[in-house]
PDB file with SEQRES, HELIX, SHEET and CRYST1 records, atoms N, CA, C and O in Angstrom:
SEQRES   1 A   80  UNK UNK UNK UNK UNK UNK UNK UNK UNK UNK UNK UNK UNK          
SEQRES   2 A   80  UNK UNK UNK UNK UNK UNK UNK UNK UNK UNK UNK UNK UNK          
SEQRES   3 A   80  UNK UNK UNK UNK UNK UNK UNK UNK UNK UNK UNK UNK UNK          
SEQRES   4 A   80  UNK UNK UNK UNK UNK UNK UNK UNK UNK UNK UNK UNK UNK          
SEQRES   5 A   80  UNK UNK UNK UNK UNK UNK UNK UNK UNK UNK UNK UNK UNK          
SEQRES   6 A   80  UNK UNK UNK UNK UNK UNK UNK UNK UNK UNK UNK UNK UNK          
SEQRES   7 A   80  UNK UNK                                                      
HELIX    1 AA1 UNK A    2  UNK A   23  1                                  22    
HELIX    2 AA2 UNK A   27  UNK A   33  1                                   7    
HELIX    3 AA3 UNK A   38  UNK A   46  1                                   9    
HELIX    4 AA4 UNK A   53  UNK A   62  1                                  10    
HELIX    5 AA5 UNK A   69  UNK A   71  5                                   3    
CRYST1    1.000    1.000    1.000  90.00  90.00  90.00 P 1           1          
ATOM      1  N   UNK A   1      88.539  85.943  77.874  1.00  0.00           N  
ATOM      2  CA  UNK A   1      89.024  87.214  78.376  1.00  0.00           C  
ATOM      3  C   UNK A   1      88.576  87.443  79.814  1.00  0.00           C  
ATOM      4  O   UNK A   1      89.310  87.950  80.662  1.00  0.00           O  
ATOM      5  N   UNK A   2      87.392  87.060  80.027  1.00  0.00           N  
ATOM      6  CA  UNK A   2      86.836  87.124  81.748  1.00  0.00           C  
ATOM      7  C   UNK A   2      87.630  86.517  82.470  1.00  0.00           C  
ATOM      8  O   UNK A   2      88.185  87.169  83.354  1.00  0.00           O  
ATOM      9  N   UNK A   3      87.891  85.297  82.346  1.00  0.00           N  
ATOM     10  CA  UNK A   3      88.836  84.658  83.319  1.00  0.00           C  
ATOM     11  C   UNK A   3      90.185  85.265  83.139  1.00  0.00           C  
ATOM     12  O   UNK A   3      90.804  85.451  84.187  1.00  0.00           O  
ATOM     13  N   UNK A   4      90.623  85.526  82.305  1.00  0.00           N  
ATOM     14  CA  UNK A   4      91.864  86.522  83.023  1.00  0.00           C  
ATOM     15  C   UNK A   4      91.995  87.570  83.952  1.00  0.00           C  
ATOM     16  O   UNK A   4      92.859  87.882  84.771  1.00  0.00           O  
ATOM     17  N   UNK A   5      90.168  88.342  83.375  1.00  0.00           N  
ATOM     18  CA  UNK A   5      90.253  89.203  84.435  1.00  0.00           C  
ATOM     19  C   UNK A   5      89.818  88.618  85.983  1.00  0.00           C  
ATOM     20  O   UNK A   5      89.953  89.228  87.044  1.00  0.00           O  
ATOM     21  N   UNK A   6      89.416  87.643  85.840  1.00  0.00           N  
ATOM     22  CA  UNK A   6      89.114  87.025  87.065  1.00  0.00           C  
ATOM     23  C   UNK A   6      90.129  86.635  88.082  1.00  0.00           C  
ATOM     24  O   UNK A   6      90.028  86.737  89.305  1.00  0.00           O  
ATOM     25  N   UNK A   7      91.283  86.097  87.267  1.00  0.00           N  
ATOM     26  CA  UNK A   7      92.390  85.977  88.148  1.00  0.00           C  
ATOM     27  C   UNK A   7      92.659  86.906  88.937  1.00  0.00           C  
ATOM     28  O   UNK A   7      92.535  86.944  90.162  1.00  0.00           O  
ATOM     29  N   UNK A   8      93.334  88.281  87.650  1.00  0.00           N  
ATOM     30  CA  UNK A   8      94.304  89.644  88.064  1.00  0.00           C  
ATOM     31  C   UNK A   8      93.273  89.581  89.139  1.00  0.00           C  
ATOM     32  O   UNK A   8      93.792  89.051  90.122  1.00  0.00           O  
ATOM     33  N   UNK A   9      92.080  89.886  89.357  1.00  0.00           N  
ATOM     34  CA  UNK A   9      91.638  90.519  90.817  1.00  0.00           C  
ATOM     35  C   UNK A   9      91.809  89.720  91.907  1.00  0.00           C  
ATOM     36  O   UNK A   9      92.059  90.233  92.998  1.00  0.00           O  
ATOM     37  N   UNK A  10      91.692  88.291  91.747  1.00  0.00           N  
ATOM     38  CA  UNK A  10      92.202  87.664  92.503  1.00  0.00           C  
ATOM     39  C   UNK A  10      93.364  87.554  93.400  1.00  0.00           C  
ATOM     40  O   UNK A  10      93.653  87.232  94.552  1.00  0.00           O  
ATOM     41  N   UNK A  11      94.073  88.132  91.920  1.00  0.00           N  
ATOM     42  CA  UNK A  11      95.793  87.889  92.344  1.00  0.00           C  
ATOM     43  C   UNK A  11      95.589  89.528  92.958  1.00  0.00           C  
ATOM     44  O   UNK A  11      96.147  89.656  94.048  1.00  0.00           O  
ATOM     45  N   UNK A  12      95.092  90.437  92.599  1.00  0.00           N  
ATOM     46  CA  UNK A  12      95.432  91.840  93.388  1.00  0.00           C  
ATOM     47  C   UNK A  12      94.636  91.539  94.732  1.00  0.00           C  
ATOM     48  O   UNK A  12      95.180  92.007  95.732  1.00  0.00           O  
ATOM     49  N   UNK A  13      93.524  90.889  94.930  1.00  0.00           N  
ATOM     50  CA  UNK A  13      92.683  91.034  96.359  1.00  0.00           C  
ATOM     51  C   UNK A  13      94.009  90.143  97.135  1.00  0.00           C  
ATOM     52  O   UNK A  13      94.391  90.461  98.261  1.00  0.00           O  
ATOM     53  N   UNK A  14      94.443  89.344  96.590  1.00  0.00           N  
ATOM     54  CA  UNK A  14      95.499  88.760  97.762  1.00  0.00           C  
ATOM     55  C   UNK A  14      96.217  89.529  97.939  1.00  0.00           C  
ATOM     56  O   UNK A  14      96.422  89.976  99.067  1.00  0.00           O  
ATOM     57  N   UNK A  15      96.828  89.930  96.887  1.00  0.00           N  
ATOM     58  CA  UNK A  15      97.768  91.105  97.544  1.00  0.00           C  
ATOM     59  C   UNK A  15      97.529  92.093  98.004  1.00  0.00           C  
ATOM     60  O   UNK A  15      98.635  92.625  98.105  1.00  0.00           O  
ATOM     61  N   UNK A  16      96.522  93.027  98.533  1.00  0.00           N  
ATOM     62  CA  UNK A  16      95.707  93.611  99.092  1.00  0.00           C  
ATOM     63  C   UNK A  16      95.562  92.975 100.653  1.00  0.00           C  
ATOM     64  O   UNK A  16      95.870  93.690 101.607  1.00  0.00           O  
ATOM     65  N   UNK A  17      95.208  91.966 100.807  1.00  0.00           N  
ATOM     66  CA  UNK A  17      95.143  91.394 101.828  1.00  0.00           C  
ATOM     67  C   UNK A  17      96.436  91.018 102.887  1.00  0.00           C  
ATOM     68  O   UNK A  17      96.415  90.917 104.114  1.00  0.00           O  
ATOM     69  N   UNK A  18      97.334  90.885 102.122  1.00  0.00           N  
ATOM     70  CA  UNK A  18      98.872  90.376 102.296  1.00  0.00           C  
ATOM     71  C   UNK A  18      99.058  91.947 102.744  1.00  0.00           C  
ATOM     72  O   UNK A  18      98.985  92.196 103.947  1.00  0.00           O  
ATOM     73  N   UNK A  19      99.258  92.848 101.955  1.00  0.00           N  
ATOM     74  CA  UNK A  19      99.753  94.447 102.334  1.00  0.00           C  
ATOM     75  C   UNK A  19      98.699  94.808 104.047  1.00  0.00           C  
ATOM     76  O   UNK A  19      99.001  95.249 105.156  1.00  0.00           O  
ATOM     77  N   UNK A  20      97.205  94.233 103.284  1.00  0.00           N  
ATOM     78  CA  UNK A  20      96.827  94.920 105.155  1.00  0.00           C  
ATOM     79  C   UNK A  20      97.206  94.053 106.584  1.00  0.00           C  
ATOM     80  O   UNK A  20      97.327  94.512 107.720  1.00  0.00           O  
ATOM     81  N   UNK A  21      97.333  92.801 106.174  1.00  0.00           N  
ATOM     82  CA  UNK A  21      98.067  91.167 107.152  1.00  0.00           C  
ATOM     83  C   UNK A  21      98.949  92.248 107.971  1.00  0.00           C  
ATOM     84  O   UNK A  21      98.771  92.719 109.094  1.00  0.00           O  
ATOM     85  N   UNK A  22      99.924  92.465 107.047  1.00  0.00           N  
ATOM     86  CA  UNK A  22     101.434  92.989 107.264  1.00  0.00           C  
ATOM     87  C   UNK A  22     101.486  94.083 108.178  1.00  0.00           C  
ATOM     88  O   UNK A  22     102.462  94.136 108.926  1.00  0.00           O  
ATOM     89  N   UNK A  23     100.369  95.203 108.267  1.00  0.00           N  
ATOM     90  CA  UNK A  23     100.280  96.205 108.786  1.00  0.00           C  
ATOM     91  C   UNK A  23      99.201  95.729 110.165  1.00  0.00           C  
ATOM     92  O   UNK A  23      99.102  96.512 111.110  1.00  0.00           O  
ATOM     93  N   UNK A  24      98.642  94.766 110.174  1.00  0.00           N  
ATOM     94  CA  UNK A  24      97.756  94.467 111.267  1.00  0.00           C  
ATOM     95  C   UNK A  24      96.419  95.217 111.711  1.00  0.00           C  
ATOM     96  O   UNK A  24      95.848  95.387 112.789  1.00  0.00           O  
ATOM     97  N   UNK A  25      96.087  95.732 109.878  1.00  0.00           N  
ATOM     98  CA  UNK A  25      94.899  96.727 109.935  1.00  0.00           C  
ATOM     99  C   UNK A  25      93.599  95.578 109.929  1.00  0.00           C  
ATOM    100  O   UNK A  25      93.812  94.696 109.097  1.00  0.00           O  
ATOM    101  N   UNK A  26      92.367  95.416 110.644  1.00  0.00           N  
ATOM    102  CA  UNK A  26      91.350  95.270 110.413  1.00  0.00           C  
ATOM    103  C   UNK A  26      90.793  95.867 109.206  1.00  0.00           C  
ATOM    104  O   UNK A  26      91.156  97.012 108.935  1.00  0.00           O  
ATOM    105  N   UNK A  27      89.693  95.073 108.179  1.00  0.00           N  
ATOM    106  CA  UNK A  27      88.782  96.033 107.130  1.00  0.00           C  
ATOM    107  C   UNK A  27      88.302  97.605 107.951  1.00  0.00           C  
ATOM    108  O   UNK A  27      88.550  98.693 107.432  1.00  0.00           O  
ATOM    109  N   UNK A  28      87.738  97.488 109.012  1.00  0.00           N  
ATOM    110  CA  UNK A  28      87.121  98.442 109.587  1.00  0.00           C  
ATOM    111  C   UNK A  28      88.317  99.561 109.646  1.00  0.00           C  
ATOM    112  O   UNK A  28      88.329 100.690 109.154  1.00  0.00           O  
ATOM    113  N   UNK A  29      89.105  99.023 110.245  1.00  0.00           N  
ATOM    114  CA  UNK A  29      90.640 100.065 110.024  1.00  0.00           C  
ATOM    115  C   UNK A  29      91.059 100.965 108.576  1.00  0.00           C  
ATOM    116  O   UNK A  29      91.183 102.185 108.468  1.00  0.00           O  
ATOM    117  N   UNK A  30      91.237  99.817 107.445  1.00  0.00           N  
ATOM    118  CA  UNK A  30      91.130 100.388 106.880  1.00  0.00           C  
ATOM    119  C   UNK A  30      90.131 101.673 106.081  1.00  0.00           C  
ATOM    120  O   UNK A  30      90.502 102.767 105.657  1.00  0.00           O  
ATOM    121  N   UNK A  31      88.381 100.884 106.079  1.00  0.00           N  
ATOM    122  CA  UNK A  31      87.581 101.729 105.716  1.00  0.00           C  
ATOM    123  C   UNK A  31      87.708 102.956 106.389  1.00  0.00           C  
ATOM    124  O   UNK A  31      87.329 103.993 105.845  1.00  0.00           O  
ATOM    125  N   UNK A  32      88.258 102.951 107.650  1.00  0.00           N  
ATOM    126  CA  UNK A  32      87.876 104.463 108.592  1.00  0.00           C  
ATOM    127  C   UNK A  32      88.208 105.454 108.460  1.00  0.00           C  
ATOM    128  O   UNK A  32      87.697 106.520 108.803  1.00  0.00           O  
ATOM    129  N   UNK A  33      89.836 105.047 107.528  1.00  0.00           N  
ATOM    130  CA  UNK A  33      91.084 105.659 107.044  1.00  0.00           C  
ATOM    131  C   UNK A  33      90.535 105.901 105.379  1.00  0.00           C  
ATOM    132  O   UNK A  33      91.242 106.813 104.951  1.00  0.00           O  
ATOM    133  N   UNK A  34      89.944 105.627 104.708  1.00  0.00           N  
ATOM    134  CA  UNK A  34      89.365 106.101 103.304  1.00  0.00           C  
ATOM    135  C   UNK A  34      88.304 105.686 102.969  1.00  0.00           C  
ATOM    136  O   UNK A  34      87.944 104.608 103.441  1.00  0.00           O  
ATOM    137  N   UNK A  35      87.442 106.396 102.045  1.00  0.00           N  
ATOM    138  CA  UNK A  35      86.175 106.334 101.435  1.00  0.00           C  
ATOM    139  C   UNK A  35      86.181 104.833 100.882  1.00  0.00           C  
ATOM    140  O   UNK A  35      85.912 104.653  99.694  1.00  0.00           O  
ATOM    141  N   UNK A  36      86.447 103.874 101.620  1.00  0.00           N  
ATOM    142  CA  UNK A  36      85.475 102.956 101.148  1.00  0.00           C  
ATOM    143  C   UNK A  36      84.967 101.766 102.048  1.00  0.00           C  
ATOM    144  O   UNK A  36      85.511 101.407 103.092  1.00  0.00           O  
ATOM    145  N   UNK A  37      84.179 101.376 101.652  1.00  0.00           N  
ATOM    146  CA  UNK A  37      82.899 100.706 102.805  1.00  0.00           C  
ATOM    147  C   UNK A  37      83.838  99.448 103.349  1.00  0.00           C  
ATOM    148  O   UNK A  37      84.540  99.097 102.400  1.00  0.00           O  
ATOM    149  N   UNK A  38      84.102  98.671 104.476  1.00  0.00           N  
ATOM    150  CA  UNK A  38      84.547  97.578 104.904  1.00  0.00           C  
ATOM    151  C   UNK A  38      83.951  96.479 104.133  1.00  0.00           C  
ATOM    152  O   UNK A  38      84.657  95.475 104.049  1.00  0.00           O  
ATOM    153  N   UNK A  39      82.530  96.438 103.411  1.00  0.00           N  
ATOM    154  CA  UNK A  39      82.489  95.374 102.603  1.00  0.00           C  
ATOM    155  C   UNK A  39      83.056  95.487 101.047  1.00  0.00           C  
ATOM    156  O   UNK A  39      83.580  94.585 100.393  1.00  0.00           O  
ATOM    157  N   UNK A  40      82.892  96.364 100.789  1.00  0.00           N  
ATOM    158  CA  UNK A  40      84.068  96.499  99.597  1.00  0.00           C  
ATOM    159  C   UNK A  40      85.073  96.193  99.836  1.00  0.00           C  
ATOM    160  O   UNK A  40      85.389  95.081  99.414  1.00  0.00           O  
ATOM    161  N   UNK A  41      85.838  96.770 100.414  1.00  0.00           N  
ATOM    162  CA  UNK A  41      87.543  95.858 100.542  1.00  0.00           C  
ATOM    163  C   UNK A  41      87.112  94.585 100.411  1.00  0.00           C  
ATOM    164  O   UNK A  41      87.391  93.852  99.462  1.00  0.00           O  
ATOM    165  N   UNK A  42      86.284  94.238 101.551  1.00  0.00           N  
ATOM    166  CA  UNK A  42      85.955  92.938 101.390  1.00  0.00           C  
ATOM    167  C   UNK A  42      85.979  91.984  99.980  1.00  0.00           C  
ATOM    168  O   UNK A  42      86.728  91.016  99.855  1.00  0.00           O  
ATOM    169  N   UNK A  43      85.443  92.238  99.403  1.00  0.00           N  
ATOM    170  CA  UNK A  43      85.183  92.030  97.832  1.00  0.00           C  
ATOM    171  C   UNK A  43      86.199  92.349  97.169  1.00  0.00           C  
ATOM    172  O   UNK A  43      86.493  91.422  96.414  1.00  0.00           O  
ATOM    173  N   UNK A  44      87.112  93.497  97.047  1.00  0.00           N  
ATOM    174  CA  UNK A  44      88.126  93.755  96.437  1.00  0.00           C  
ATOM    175  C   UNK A  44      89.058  92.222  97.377  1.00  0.00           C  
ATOM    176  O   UNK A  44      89.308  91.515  96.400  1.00  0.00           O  
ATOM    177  N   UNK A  45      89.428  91.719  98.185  1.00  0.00           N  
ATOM    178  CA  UNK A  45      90.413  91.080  98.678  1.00  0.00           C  
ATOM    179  C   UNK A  45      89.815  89.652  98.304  1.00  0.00           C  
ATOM    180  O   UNK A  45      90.625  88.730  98.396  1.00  0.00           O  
ATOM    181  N   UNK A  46      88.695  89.365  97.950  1.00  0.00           N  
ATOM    182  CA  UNK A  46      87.854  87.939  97.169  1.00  0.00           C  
ATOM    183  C   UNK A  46      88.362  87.944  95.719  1.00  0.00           C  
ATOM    184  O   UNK A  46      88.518  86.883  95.115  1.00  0.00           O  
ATOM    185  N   UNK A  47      88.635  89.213  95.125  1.00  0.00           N  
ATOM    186  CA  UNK A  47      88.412  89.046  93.702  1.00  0.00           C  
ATOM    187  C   UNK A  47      86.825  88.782  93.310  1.00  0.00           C  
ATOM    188  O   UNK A  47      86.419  87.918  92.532  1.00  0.00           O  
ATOM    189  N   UNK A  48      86.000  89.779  94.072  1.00  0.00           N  
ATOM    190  CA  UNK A  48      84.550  89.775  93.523  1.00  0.00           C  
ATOM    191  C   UNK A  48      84.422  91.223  93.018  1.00  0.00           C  
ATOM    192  O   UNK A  48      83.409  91.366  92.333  1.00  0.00           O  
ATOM    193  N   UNK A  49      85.132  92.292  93.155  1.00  0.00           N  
ATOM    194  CA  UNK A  49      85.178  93.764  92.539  1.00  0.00           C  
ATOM    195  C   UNK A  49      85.873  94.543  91.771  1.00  0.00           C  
ATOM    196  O   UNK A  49      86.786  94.964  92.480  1.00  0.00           O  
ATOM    197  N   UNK A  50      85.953  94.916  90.874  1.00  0.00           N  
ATOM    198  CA  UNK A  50      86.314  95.165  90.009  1.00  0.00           C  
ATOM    199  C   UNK A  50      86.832  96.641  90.150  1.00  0.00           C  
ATOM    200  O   UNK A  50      85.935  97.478  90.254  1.00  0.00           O  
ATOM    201  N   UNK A  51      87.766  96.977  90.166  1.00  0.00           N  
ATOM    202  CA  UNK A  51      88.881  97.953  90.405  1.00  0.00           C  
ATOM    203  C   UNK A  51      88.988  98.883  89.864  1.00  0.00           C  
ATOM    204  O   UNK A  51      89.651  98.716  88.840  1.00  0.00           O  
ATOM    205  N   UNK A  52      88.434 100.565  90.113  1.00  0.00           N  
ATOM    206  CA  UNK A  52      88.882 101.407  89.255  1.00  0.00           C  
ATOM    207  C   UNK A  52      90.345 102.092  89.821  1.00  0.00           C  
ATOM    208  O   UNK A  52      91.054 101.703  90.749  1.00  0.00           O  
ATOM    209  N   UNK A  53      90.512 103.191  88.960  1.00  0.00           N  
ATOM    210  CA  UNK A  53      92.073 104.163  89.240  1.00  0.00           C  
ATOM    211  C   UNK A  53      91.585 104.642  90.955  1.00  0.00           C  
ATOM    212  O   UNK A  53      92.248 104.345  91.949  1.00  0.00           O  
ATOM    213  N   UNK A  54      90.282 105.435  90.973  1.00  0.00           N  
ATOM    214  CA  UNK A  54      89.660 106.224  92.417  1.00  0.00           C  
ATOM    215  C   UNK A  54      89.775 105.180  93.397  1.00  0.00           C  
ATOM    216  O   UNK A  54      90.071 105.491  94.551  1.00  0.00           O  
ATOM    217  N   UNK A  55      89.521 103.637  92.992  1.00  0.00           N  
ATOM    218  CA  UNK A  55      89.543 102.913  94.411  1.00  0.00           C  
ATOM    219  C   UNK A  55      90.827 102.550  94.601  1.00  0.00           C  
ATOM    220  O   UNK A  55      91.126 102.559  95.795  1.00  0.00           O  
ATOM    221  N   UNK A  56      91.655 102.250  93.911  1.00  0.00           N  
ATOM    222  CA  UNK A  56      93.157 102.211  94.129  1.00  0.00           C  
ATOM    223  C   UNK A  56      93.823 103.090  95.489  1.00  0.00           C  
ATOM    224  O   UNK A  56      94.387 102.827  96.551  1.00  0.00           O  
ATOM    225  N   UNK A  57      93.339 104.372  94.673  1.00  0.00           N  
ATOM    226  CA  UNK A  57      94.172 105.082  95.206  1.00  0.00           C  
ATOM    227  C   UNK A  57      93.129 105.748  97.046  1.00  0.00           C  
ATOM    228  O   UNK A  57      93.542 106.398  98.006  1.00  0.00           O  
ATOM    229  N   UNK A  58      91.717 105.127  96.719  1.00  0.00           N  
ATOM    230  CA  UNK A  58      91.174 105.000  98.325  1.00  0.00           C  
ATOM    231  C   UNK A  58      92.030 104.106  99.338  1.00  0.00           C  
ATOM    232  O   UNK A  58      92.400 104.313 100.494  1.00  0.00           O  
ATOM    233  N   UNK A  59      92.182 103.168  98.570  1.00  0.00           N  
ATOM    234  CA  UNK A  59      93.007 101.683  99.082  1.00  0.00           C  
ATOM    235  C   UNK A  59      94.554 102.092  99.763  1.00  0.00           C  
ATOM    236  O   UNK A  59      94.840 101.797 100.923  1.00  0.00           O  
ATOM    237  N   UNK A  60      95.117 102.531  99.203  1.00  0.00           N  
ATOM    238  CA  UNK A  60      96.152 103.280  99.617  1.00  0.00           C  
ATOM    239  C   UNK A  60      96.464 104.039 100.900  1.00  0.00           C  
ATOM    240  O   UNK A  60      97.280 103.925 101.815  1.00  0.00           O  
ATOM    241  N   UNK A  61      95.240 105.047 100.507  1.00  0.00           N  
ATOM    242  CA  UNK A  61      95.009 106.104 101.849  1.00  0.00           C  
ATOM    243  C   UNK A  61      94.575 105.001 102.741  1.00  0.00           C  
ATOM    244  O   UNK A  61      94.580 105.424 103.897  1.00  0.00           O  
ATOM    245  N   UNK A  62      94.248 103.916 102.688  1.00  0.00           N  
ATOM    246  CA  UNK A  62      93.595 103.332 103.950  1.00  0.00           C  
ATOM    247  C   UNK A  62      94.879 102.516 104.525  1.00  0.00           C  
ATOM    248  O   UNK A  62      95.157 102.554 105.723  1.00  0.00           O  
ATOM    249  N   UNK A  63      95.486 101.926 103.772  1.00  0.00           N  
ATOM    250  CA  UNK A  63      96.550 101.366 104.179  1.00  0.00           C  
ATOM    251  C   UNK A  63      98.239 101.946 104.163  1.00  0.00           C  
ATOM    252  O   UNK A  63      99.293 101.321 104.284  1.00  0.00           O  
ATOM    253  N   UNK A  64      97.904 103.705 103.920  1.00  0.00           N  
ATOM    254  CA  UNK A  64      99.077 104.556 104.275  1.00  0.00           C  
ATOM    255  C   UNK A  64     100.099 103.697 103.667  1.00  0.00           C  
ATOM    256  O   UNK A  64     101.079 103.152 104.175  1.00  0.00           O  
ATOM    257  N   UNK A  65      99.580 103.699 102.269  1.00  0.00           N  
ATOM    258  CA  UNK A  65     101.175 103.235 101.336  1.00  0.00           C  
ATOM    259  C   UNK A  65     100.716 104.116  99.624  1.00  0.00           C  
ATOM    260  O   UNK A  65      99.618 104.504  99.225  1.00  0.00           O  
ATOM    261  N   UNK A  66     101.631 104.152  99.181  1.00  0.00           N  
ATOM    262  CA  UNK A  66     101.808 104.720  98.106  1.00  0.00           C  
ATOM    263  C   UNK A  66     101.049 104.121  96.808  1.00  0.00           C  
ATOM    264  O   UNK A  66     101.332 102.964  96.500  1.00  0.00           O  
ATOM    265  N   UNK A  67     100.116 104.817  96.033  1.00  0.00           N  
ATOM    266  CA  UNK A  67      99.626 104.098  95.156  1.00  0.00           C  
ATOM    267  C   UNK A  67     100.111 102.985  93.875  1.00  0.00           C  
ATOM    268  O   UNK A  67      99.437 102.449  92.995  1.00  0.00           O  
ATOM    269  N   UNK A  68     101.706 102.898  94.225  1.00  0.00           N  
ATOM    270  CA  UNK A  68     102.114 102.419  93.309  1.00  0.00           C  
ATOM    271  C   UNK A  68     102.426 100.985  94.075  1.00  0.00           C  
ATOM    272  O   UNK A  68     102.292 100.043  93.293  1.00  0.00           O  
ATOM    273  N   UNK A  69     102.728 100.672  95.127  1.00  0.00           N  
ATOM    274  CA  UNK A  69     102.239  99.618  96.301  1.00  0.00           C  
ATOM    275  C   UNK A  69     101.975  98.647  95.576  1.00  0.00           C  
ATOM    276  O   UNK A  69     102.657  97.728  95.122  1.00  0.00           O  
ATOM    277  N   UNK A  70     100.747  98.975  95.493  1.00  0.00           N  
ATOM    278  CA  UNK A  70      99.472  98.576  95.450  1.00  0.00           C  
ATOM    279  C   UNK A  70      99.342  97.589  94.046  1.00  0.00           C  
ATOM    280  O   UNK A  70      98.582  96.649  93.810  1.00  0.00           O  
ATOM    281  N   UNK A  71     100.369  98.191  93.265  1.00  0.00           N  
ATOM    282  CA  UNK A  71     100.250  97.511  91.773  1.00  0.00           C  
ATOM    283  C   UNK A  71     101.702  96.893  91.929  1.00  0.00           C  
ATOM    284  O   UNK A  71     102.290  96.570  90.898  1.00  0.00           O  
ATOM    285  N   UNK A  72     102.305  96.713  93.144  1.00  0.00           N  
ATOM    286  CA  UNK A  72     103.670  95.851  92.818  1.00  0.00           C  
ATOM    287  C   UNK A  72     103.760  94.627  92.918  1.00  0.00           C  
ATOM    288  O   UNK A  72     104.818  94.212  93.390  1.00  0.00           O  
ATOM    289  N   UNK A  73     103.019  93.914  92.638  1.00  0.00           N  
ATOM    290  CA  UNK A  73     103.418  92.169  92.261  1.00  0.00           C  
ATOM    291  C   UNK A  73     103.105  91.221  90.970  1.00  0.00           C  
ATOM    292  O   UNK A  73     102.610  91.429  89.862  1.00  0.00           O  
ATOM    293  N   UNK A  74     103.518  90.326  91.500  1.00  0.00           N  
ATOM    294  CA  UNK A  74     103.721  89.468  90.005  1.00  0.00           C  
ATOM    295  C   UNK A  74     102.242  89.020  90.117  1.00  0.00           C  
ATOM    296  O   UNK A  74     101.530  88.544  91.001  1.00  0.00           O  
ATOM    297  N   UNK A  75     102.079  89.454  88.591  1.00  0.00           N  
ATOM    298  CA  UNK A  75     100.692  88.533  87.733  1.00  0.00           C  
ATOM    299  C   UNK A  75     100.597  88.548  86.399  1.00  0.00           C  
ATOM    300  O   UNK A  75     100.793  89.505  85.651  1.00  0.00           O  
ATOM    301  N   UNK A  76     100.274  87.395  86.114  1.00  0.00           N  
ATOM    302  CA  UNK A  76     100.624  87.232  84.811  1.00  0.00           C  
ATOM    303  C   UNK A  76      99.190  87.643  83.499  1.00  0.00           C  
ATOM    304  O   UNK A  76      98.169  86.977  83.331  1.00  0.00           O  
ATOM    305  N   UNK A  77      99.549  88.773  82.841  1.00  0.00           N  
ATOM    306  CA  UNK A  77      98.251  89.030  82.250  1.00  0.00           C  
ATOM    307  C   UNK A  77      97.952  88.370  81.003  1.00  0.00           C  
ATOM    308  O   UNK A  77      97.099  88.830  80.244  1.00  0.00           O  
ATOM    309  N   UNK A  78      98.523  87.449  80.774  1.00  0.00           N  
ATOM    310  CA  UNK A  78      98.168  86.393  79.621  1.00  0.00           C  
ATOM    311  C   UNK A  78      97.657  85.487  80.147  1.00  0.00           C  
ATOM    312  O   UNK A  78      97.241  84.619  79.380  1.00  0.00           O  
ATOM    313  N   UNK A  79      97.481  85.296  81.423  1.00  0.00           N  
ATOM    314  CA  UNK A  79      97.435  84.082  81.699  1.00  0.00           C  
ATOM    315  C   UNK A  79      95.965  83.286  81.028  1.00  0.00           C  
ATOM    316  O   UNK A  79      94.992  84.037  81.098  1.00  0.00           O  
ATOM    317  N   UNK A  80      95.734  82.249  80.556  1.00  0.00           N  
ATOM    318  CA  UNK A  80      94.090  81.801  80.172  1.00  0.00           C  
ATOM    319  C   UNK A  80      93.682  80.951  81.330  1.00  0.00           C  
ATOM    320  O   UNK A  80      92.552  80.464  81.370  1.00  0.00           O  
TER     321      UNK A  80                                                      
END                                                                             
């Protein structure tokens, strides 16, 4: 069961990373723009942090997109 969850964050920190690429935000950019620290993102975009609903939707405000964004790509939650 861990390694699945190990992926999904994986697969969300890339996409996280891909959404801030796109916008040409620095971590620092983003943190400045919402409550959360530049090394967290950090970690959220490794797949080393573990994701609640509140950081989602920090993530968002930092990268001025809609919280539902944020959960739009393919991952597969069966995956083993």
């Amino acid at each position: 069961m861990e390694k699945n969850y190990s992926k999904i964050k994986a697969d969300f920190g890339t996409h996280i990373r891909k959404l801030r690429d796109s916008k040409n935000y620095s971590l620092r950019k983003v943190a400045s723009k919402c409550n959360l620290d530049n090394s967290n993102i950090s970690k959220i975009e490794n797949g080393k942090f573990n994701v609640q609903l509140s950081t989602i939707i920090e993530l968002a405000k930092g990268l001025d997109e809609h919280p539902s964004k944020l959960l739009d790509y393919d991952f597969d939650l069966n995956n083993d």
